[in-house]
C-alpha positions, -999 to 999 in steps of 0.1 A, spaced: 659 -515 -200 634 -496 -184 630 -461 -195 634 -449 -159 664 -466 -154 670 -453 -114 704 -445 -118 726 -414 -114 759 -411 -127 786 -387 -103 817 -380 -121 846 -359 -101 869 -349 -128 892 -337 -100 905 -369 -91 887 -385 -124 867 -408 -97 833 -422 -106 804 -435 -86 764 -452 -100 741 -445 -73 703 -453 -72 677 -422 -75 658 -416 -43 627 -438 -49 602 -408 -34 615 -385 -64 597 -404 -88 563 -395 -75 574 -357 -58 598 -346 -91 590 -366 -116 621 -364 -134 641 -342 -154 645 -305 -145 625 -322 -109 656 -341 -107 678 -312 -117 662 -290 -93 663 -311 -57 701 -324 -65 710 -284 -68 689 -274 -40 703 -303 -18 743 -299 -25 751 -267 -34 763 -248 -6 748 -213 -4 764 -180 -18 792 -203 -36 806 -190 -62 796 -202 -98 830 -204 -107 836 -231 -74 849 -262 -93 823 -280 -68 788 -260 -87 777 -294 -107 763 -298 -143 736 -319 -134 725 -335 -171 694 -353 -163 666 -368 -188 630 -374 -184 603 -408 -180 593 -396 -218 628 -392 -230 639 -414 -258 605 -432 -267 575 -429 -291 560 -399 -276 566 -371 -300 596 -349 -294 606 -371 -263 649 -362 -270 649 -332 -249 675 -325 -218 678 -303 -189 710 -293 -176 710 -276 -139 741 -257 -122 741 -224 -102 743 -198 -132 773 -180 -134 760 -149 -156 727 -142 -126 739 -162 -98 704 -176 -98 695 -214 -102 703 -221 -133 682 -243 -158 687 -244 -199 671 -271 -220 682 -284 -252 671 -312 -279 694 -332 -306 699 -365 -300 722 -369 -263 693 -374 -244 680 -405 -256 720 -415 -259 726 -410 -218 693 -433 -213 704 -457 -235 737 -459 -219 716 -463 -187 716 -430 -167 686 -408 -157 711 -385 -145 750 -378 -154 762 -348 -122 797 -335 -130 817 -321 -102 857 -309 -96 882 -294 -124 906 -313 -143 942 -298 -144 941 -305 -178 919 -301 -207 899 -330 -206 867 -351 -224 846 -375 -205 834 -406 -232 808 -429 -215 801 -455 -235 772 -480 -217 786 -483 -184 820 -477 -192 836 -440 -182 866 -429 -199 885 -396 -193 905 -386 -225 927 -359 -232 915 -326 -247 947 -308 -255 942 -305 -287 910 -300 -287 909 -268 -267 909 -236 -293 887 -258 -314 853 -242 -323 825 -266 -316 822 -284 -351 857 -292 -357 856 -306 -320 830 -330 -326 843 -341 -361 878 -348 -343 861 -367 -312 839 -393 -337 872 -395 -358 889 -405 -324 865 -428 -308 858 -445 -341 821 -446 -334 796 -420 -356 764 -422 -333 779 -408 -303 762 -379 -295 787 -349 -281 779 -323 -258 810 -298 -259 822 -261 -258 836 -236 -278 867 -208 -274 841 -187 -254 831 -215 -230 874 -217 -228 875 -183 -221 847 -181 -192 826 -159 -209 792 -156 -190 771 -160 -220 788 -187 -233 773 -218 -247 768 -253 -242 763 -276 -279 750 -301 -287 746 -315 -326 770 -286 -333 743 -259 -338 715 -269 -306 724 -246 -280 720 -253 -242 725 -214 -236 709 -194 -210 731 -185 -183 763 -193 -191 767 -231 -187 794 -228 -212 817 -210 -185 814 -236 -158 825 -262 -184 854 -242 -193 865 -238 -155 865 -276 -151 884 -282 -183 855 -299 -196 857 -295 -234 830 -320 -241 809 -352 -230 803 -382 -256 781 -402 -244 774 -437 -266 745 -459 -254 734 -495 -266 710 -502 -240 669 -506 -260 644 -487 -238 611 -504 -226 579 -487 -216 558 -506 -188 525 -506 -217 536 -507 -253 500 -502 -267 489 -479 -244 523 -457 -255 510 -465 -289 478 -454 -282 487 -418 -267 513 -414 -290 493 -412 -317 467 -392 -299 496 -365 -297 506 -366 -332 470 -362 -340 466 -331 -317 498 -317 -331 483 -319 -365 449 -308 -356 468 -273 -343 471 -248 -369 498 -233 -365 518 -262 -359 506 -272 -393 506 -241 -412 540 -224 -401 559 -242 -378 564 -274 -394 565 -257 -430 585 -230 -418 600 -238 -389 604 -212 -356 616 -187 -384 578 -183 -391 571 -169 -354 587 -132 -370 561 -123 -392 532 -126 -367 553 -116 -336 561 -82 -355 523 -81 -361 511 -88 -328 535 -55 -315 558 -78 -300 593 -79 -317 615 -59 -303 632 -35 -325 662 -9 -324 671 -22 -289 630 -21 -273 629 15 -286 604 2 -313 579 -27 -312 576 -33 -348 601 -36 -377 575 -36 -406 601 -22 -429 625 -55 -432 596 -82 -433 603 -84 -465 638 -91 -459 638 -109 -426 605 -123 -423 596 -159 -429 588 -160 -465 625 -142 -471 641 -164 -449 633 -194 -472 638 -173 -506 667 -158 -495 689 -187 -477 694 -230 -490 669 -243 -463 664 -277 -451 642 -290 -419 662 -304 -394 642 -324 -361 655 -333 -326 651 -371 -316 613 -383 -323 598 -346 -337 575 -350 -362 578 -308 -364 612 -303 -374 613 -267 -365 648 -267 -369 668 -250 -394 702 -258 -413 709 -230 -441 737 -224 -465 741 -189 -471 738 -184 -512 748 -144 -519 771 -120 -504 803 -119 -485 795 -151 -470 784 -168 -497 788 -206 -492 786 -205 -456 764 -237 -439 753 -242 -401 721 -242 -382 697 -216 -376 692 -187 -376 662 -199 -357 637 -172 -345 652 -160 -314 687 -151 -336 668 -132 -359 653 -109 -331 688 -110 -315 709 -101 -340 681 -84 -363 654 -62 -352 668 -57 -317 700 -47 -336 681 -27 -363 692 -49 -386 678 -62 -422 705 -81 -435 698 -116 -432 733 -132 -447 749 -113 -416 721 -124 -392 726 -160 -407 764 -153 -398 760 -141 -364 742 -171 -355 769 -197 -371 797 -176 -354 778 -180 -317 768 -219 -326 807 -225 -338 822 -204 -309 798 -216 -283 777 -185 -275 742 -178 -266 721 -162 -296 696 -148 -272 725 -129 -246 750 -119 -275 725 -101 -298 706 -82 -271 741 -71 -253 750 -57 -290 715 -40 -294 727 -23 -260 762 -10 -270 746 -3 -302 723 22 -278 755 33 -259 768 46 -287 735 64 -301 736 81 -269 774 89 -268 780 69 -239 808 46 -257 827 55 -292 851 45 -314 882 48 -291 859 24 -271 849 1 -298 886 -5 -312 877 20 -345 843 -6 -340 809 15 -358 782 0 -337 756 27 -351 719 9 -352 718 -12 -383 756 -18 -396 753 -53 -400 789 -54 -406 798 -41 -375 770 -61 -359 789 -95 -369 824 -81 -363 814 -74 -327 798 -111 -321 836 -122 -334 850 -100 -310 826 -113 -277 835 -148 -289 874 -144 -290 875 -113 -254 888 -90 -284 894 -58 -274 856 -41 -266 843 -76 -266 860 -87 -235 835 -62 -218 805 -75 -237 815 -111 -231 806 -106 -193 765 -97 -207 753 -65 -208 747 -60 -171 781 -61 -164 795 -44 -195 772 -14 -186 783 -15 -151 818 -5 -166 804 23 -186 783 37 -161 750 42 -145 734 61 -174 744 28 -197 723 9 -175 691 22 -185 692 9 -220 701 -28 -206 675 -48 -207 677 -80 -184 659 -93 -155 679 -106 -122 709 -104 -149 698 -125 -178 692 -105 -213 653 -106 -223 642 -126 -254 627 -110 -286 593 -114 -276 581 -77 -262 562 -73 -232 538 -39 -235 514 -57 -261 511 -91 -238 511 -83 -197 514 -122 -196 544 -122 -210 555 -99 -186 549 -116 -163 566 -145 -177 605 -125 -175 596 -110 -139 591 -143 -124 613 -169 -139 640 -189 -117 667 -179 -143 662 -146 -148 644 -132 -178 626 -163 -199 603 -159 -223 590 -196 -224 582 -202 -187 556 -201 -199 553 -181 -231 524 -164 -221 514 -143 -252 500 -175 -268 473 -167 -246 464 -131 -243 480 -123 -276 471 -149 -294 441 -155 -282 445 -191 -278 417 -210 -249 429 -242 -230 397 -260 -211 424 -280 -193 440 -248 -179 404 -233 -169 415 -210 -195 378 -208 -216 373 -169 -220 397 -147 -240 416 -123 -219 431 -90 -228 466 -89 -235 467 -47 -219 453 -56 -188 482 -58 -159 454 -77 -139 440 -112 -140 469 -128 -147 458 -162 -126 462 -181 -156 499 -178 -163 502 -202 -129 485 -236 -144 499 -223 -181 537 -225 -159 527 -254 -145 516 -273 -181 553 -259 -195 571 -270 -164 557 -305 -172 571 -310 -203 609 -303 -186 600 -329 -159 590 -354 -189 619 -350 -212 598 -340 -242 598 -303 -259 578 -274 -252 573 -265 -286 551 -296 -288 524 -277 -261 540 -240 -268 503 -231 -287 487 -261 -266 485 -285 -290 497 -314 -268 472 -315 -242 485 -319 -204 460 -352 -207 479 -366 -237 515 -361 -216 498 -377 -184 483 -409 -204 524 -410 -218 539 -410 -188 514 -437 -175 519 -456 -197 560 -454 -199 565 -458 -162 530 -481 -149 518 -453 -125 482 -442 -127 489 -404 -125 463 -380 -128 467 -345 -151 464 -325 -112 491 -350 -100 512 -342 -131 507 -306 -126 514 -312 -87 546 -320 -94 552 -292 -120 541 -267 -94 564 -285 -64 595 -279 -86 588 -244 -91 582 -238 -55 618 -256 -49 634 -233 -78 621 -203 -57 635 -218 -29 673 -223 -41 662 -184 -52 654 -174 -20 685 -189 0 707 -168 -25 688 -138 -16 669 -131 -48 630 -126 -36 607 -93 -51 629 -66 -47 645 -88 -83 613 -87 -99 617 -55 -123 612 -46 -155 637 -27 -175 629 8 -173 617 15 -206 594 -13 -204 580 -3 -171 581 34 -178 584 44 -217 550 41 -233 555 16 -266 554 43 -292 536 19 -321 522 -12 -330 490 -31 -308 507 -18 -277 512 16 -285 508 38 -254 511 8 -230 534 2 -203 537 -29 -177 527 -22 -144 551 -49 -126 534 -43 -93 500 -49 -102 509 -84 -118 534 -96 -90 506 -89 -63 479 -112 -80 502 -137 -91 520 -141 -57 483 -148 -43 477 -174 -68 512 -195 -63 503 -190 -24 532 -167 -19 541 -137 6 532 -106 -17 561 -86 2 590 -114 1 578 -131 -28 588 -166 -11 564 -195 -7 545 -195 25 548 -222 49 514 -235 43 523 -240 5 553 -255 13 540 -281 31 510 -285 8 537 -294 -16 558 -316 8 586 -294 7 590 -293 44 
């Protein structure tokens, strides 16, 4: 079987029809596959200004050329659907082990459409598609569901992509999981699964994957392993220490966001939270994704405390931020609980934490209380609280009904005052990596397709950091203070965009370790094309003109390209950012030049698009 395997597989759960129809032969060379694919199949089908919540928005699960062979970290997916929680494309991608299972079973692509009346899981087993009943199932948190499903099916290599209670219960920043504890989370593709009655997908694949040149796959491979190892910090804290180990130097570099952005620093709990601590304090063991030889990821059994003997995944860095210093919070046995609630209930770490730091502000400011709360003390730094509320969003419990909508929505029911201590862009929560100490990264949350996104790219690993990348014309150091020169962010998007076109993980380029040479010579040598690195990054840069695009027709453009008020306004009061603000303006005026977009509109010009061939 070739590892491009041509074919997409439509499921209608509606009236439980299937259909296998070849990929568009041109998409190979224009999208290249994965979120490319993802990308033109939502651009080209879903009708403009439907509702999220239509049972005809798709999840469109679609792999990558890379996906499932000896190129390192090669398991990743993309899933694409029009986001319920921003109403923007919507894009989340997510390792484990399901991606190499749906190209085994011989799919590029798997597009879901319609609702089942009943609760309902879809089991593909090669070619074969079964719909089996979910009954009792639904109310199950996302472990239990995927022991019951292997018990059921008999088979313990399928690989389960399912939801929680919050998926059940819509809520916008709800969760989809895979492995029980990898979360495909951004947006709230949790809530479209739950509106189809979709509790899960089992997908169980026999088909052995072929490249077109073994030794030439061989040969890069090990050139990528070899560039991964030469990498520092790949070897000295991510593998060791897995993305836990991002805390200490974040918080160092002025970039953690602490007591809901009102701080940029937490220096008092790295001795508690940091990643030294993390390992002291919790039973750690590395867990990888298909093919990683990083293994960033965490599982943990909690040792002391209330929750003593307590086991999941994670916390990985982004739930400690979340659920720690955004919530002013040093207690890492409750953090470590948070995040097993969210991965067991099907919620996203990144939205739930930062929508608690934000009540947690509310009610500094008086703006929400007890009688709101339920009797609830969401005073900065009650971890208690803190984990009693995520229980709460998970389960629409009294005050967490409101939350469970995301803290955009949850403030619009307070009031306009409760809004300025949101902190979202075009409705999606920010990530805990601040923005006054690295302009790049602010530019990285203003201009993503999905709303705020720190990793599109994550531009502090250049102007805080200080890291260079030849490739990227990136060979001078740049400042991380200055709002201007930002051109390098566009081939830095362009080298992260690749990796979700190829099927293989960011984290394996996230500090450009993995050259964009290495992932071309891969891809040649998977699929027989003779692609150059511009080609490559061609295609990275077409898909993010089409993501704009699908933007643009639901009327999202500059005037959706701000930063939270503080941000933008409230000079950080310490760490290497102290007294700096972003100036939005500034950044969106050279970077729209640079992408060859209108600087008032923010849309693509017609020359770029067709440059790109995308008219």
């Amino acid at each position: 079987m070739s590892t491009l395997t041509g074919k997409i597989l439509r499921i209608n759960l509606s009236d439980r029809s299937t259909e296998t129809v070849q990929i568009n032969e041109e998409w190979k060379d224009l999208y290249v596959g994965g979120e490319g694919y993802a990308a033109r199949i939502l651009f080209d089908h879903l009708e403009p200004g439907m509702d999220p919540m239509d049972e005809r928005n798709m999840l469109v699960f679609t792999t990558g050329p890379l996906t499932g062979t000896k190129a390192p970290s090669a398991g990743r997916l993309c899933i694409g659907y029009k986001s319920p929680l921003t109403g923007t494309i919507g894009m989340t991608n997510v390792g484990g082990h399901l991606a190499p299972m749906i190209k085994r079973a011989g799919y590029d692509v798997i597009i879901i459409t319609g609702r089942s009346e009943t609760p309902v899981y879809v089991y593909i087993k090669d070619e074969g598609v079964h719909f089996k009943d979910a009954a009792a199932l639904w109310g199950k948190n996302t472990e239990e569901t995927e022991d019951a499903i292997r018990q059921e099916l008999g088979e313990s290599k399928v690989r389960i992509a399912e939801i929680g209670p919050a998926g059940e219960r819509l809520s916008l920043i709800s969760s989809i999981m895979i492995d029980k504890h990898r979360a495909a989370g951004r947006g709230g593709p949790g809530a479209i699964m739950g509106g189809k009655n979709l509790k899960a997908l089992a997908v169980y694949g026999t088909g052995k994957l072929e490249v077109d040149n073994p030794d030439m796959m061989d040969q890069f491979s090990k050139r990528a392993r070899e560039e991964l190892d030469a990498e520092a910090f790949v070897r000295e804290e991510l593998k060791p220490f897995g993305t836990p180990s991002f805390t200490d130097s974040i918080n160092a570099l002025g970039l953690l966001p602490t007591k809901n952005w009102q701080l940029t620093t937490f220096d008092s709990a790295m001795d508690k939270i940091g990643h030294k601590a993390y390992h002291d304090t919790l039973n750690v063991k590395a867990w990888a994704c298909f093919g990683c030889p990083i293994a960033c990821g965490r599982h943990t059994e909690i040792m002391e405390g209330q929750y003593k003997g307590e086991t999941g995944g994670g916390p990985e860095y982004e739930t400690v931020g979340a659920f720690g210093s955004k919530c002013f919070v040093d207690d890492l046995n409750a953090i470590t609980k948070a995040g097993y609630i969210c991965n067991r209930m099907g919620l996203d770490t990144i939205s739930t934490g930062q929508t608690i730091a934000s009540a947690m502000e509310w009610f500094e400011k008086g703006l929400i209380d007890l009688e709101t709360t339920g009797g609830i003390d969401l005073s900065f730094g009650n971890a208690e609280s803190m984990v009693k509320m995520t229980e709460m969003i998970a389960n629409r419990e009294g005050f967490g009904d409101v939350l469970a909508e995301g803290s955009l929505r949850a403030a619009r029911k307070i009031g306009p005052e409760a809004e300025k201590y949101v902190f979202q862009v075009k409705g999606m929560e920010l990530a805990s990596c601040g923005v006054r100490a690295s302009k790049g990264e602010s530019l990285s949350h203003l201009i993503s397709p999905r709303g705020a996104d720190h990793l599109r790219p994550y531009a502090s690993v250049i102007d805080a950091f200080g890291y260079l990348e030849p490739e990227l014309g990136i060979n001078e150091k740049v400042s991380p203070f200055e709002d201007e020169k930002k051109w390098w962010v566009k081939p830095f998007m362009e080298l992260s965009m690749m990796t979700n076109l190829l099927g293989v993980c960011l984290f394996a380029s996230i500090t450009l370790a993995v050259k964009g040479s290495t992932w071309t010579g891969l891809y040649n040598a998977a699929t027989g094309d003779e692609k150059t690195l511009k080609e490559m990054m061609g295609a990275s840069e077409r898909v993010i003109n089409l993501e704009r695009l699908f933007n643009a027709r639901e009327g999202f453009g500059r005037k959706d390209e701000k930063l939270p008020v503080r941000l933008a306004q409230e000079p950080a009061p310490d760490g290497l950012g102290k007294g700096q603000v972003a100036n939005a303006e500034v950044m969106l005026d050279e970077f729209y030049e640079s992408m060859g977009w209108d600087k008032e509109t923010g849309q693509p010009t017609e020359e770029t698009l067709k440059r790109l061939k995308l008219m």
